[in-house]
N, CA, C and O atoms as a CHARMM CRD file, in Angstrom:
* protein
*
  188
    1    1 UNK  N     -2.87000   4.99300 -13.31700 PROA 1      0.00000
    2    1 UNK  CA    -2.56100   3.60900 -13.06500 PROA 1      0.00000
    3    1 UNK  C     -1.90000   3.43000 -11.69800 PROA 1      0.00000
    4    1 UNK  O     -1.97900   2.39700 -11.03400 PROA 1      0.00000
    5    2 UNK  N     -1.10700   4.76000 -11.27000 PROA 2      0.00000
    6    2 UNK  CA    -0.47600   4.02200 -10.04000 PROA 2      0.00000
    7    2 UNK  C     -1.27800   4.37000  -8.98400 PROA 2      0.00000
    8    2 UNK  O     -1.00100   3.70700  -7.98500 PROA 2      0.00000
    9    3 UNK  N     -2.11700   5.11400  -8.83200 PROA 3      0.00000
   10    3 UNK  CA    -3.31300   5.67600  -7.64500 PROA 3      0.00000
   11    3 UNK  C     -3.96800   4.34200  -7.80200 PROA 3      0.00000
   12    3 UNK  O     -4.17100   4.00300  -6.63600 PROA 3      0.00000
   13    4 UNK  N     -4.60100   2.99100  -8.91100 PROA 4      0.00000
   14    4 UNK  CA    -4.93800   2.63900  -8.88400 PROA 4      0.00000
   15    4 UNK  C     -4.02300   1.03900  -8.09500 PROA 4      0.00000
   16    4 UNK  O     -4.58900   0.01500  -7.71200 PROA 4      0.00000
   17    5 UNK  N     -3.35500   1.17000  -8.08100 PROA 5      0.00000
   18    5 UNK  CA    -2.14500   0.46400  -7.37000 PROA 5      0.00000
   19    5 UNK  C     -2.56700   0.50500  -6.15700 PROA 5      0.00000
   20    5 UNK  O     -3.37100  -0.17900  -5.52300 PROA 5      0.00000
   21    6 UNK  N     -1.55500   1.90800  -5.77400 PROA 6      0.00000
   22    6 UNK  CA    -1.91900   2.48500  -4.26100 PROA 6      0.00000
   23    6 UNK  C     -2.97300   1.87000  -4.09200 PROA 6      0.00000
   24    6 UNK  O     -2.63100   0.73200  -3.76900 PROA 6      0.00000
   25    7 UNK  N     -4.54500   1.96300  -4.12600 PROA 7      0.00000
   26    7 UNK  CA    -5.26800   1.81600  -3.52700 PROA 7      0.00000
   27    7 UNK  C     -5.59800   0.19700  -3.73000 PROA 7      0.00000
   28    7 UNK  O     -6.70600  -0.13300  -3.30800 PROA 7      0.00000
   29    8 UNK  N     -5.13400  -0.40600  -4.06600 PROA 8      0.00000
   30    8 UNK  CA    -5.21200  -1.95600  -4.48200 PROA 8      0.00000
   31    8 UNK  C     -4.20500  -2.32400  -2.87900 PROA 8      0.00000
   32    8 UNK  O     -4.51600  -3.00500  -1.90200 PROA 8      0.00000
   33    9 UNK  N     -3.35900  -1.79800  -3.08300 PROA 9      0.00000
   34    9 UNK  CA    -2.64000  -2.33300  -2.36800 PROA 9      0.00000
   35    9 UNK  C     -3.01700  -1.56700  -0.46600 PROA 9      0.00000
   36    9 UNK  O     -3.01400  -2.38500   0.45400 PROA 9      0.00000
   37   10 UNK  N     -3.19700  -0.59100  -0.25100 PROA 10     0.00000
   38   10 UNK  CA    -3.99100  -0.02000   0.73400 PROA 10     0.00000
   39   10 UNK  C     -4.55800  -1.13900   1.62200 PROA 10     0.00000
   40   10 UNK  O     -4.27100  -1.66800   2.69600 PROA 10     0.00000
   41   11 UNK  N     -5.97600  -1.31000   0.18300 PROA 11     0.00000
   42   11 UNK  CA    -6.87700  -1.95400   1.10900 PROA 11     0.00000
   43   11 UNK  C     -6.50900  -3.26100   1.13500 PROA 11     0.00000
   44   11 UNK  O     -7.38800  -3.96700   1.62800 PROA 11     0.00000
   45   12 UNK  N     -5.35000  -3.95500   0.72100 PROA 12     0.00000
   46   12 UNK  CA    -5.24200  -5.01400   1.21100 PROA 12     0.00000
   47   12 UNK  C     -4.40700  -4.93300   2.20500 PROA 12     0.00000
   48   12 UNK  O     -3.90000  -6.04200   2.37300 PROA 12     0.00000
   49   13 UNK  N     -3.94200  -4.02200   3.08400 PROA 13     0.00000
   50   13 UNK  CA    -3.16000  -3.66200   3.98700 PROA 13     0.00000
   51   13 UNK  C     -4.16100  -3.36100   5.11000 PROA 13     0.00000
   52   13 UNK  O     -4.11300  -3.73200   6.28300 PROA 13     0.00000
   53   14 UNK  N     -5.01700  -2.65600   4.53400 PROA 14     0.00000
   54   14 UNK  CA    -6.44100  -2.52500   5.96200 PROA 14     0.00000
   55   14 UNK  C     -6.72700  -3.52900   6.20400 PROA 14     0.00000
   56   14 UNK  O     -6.43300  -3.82900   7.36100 PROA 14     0.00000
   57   15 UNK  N     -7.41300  -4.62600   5.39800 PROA 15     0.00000
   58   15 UNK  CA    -7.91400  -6.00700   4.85100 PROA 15     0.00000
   59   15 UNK  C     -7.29700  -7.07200   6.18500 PROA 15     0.00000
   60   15 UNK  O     -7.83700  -7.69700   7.09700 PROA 15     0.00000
   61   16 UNK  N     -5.68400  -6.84200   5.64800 PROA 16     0.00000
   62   16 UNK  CA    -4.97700  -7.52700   6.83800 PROA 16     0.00000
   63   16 UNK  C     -4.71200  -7.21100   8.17300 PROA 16     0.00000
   64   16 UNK  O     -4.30100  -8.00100   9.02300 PROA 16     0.00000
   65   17 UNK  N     -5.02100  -5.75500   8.36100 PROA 17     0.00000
   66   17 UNK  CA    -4.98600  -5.79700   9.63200 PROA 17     0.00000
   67   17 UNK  C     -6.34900  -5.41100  10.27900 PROA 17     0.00000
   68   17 UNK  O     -6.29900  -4.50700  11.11200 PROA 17     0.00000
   69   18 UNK  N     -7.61700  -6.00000   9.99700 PROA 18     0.00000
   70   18 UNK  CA    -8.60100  -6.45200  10.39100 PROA 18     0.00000
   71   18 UNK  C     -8.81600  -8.05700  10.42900 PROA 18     0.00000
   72   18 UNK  O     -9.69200  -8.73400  10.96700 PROA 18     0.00000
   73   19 UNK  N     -7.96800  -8.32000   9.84900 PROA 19     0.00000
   74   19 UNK  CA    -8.45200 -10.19900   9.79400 PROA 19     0.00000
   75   19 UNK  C     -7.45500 -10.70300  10.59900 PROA 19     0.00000
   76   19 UNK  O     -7.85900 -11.35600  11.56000 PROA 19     0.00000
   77   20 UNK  N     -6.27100 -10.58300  10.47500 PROA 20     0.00000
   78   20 UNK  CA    -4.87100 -12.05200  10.92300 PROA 20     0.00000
   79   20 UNK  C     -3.87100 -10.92300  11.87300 PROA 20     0.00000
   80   20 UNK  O     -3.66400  -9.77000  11.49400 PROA 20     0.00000
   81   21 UNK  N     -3.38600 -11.42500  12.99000 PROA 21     0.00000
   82   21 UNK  CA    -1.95500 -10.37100  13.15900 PROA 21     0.00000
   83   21 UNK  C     -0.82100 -11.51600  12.87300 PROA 21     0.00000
   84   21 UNK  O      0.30900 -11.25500  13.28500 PROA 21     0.00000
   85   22 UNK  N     -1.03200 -12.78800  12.18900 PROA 22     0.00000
   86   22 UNK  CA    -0.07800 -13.80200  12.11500 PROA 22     0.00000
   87   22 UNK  C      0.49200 -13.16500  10.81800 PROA 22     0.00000
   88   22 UNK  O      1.55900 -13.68100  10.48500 PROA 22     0.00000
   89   23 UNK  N      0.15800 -12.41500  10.20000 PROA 23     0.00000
   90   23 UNK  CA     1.17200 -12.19700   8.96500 PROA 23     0.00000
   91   23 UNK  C      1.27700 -10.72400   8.65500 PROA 23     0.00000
   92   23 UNK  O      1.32900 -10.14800   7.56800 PROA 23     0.00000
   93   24 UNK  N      1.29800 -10.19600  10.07900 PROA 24     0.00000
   94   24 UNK  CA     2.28700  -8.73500   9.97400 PROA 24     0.00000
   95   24 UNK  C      2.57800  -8.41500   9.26300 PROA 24     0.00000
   96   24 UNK  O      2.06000  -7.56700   8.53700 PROA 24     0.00000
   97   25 UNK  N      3.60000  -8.98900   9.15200 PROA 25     0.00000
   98   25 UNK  CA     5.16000  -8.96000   7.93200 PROA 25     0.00000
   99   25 UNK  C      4.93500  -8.72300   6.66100 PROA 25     0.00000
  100   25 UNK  O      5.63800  -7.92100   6.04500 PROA 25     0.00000
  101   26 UNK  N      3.77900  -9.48000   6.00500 PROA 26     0.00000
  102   26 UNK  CA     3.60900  -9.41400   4.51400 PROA 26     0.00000
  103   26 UNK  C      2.17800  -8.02100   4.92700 PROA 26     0.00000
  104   26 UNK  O      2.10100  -7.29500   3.93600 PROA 26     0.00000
  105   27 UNK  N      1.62100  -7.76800   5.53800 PROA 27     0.00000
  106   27 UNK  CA     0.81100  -6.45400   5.92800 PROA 27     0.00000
  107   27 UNK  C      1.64600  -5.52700   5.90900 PROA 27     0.00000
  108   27 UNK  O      1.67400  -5.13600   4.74300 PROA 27     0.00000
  109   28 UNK  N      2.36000  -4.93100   6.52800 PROA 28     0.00000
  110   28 UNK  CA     3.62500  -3.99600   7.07900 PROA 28     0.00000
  111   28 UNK  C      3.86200  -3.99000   5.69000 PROA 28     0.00000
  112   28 UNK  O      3.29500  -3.01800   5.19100 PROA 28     0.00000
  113   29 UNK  N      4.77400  -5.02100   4.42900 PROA 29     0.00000
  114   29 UNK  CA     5.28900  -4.76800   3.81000 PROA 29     0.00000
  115   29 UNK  C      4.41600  -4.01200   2.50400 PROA 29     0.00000
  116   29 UNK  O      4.84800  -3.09100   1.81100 PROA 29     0.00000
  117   30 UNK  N      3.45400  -4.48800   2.41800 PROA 30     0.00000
  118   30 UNK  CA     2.35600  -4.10300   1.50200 PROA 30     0.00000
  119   30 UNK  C      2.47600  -2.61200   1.59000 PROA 30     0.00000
  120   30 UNK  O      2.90500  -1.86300   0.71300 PROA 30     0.00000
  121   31 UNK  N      1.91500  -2.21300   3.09400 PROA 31     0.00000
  122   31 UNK  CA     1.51000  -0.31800   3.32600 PROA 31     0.00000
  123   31 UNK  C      2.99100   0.12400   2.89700 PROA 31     0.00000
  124   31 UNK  O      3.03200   1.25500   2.41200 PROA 31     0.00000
  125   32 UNK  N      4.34500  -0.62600   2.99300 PROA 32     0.00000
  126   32 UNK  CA     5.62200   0.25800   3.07300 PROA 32     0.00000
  127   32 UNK  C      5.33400   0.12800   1.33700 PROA 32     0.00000
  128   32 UNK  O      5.63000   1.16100   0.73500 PROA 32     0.00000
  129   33 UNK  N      4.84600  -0.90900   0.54900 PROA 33     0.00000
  130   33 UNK  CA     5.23800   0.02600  -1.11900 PROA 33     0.00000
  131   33 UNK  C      4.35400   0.55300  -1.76100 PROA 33     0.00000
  132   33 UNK  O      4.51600   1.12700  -2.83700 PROA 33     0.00000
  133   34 UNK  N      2.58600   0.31800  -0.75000 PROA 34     0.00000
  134   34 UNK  CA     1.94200   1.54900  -0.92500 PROA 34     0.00000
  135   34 UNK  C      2.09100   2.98900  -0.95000 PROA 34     0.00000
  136   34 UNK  O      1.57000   3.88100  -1.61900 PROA 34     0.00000
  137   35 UNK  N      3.13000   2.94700   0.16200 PROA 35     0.00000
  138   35 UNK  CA     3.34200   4.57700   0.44600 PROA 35     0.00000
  139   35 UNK  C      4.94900   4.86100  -0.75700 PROA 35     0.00000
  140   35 UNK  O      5.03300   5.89300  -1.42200 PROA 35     0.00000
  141   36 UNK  N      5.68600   4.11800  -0.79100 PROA 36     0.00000
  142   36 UNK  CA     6.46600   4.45800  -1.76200 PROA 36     0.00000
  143   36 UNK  C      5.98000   4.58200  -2.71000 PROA 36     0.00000
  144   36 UNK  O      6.31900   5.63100  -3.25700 PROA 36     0.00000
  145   37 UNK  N      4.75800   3.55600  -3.67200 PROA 37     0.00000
  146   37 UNK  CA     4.64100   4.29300  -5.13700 PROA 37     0.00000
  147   37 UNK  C      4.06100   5.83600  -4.65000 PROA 37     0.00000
  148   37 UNK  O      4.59700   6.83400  -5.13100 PROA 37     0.00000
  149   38 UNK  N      3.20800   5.93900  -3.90600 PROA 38     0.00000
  150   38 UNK  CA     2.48700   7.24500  -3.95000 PROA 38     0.00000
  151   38 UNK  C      3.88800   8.52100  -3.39900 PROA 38     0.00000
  152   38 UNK  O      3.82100   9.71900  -3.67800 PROA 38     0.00000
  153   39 UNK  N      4.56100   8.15100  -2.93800 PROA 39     0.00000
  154   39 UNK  CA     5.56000   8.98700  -3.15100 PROA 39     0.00000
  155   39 UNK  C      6.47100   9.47900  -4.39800 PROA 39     0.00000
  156   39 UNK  O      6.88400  10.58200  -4.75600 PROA 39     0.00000
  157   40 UNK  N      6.59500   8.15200  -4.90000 PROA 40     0.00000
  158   40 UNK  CA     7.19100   8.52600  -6.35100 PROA 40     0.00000
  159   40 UNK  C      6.19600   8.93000  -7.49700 PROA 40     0.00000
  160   40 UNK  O      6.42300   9.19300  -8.67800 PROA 40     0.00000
  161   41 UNK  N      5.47100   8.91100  -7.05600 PROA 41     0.00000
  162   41 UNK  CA     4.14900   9.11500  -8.11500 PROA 41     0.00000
  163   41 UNK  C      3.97500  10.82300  -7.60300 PROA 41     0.00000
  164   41 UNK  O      3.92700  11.60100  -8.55600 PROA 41     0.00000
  165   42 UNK  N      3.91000  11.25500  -6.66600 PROA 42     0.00000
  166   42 UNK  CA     3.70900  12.19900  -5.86400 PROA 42     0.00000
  167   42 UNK  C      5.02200  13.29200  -6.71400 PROA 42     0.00000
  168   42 UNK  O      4.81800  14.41400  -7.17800 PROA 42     0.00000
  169   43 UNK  N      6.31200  12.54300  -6.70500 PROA 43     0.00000
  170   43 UNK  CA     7.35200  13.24100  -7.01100 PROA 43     0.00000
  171   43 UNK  C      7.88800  13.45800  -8.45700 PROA 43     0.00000
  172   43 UNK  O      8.54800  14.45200  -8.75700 PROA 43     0.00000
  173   44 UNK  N      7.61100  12.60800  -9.21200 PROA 44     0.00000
  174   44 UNK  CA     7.05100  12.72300 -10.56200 PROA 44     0.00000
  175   44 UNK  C      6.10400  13.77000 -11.29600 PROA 44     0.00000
  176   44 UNK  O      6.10800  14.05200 -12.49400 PROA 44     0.00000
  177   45 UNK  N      5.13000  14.37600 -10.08900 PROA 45     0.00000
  178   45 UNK  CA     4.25100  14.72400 -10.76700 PROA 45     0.00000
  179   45 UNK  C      2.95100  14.50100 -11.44400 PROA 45     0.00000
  180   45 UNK  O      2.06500  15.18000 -11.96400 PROA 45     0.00000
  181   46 UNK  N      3.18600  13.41800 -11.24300 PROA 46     0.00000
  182   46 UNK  CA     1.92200  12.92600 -11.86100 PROA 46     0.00000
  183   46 UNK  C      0.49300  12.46200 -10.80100 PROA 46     0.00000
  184   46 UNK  O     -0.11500  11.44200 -11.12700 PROA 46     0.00000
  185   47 UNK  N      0.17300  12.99200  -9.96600 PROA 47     0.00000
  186   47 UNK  CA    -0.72600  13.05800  -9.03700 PROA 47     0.00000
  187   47 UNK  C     -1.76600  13.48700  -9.26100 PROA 47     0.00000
  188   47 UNK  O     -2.61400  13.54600  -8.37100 PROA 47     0.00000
């Protein structure tokens, strides 16, 4: 479930930074809790 996250959330982070640079901010923030679940997911173990 959370790989399936991650990658939900990924490509809407690619998504945005192919279309708009007016909303950075909510782009930027997306990849920063992409990469945190896959870290805690990573650190958990469950990968």
């Amino acid at each position: 479930m959370w790989w399936t996250v991650f990658v939900i959330l990924l490509v809407l982070w690619l998504a945005g930074l192919v279309t708009a640079h007016t909303v950075a901010g909510v782009i930027h923030i997306l990849l920063v809790l992409a990469l945190t679940l896959l870290v805690v997911n990573l650190m958990r173990g469950h990968a």
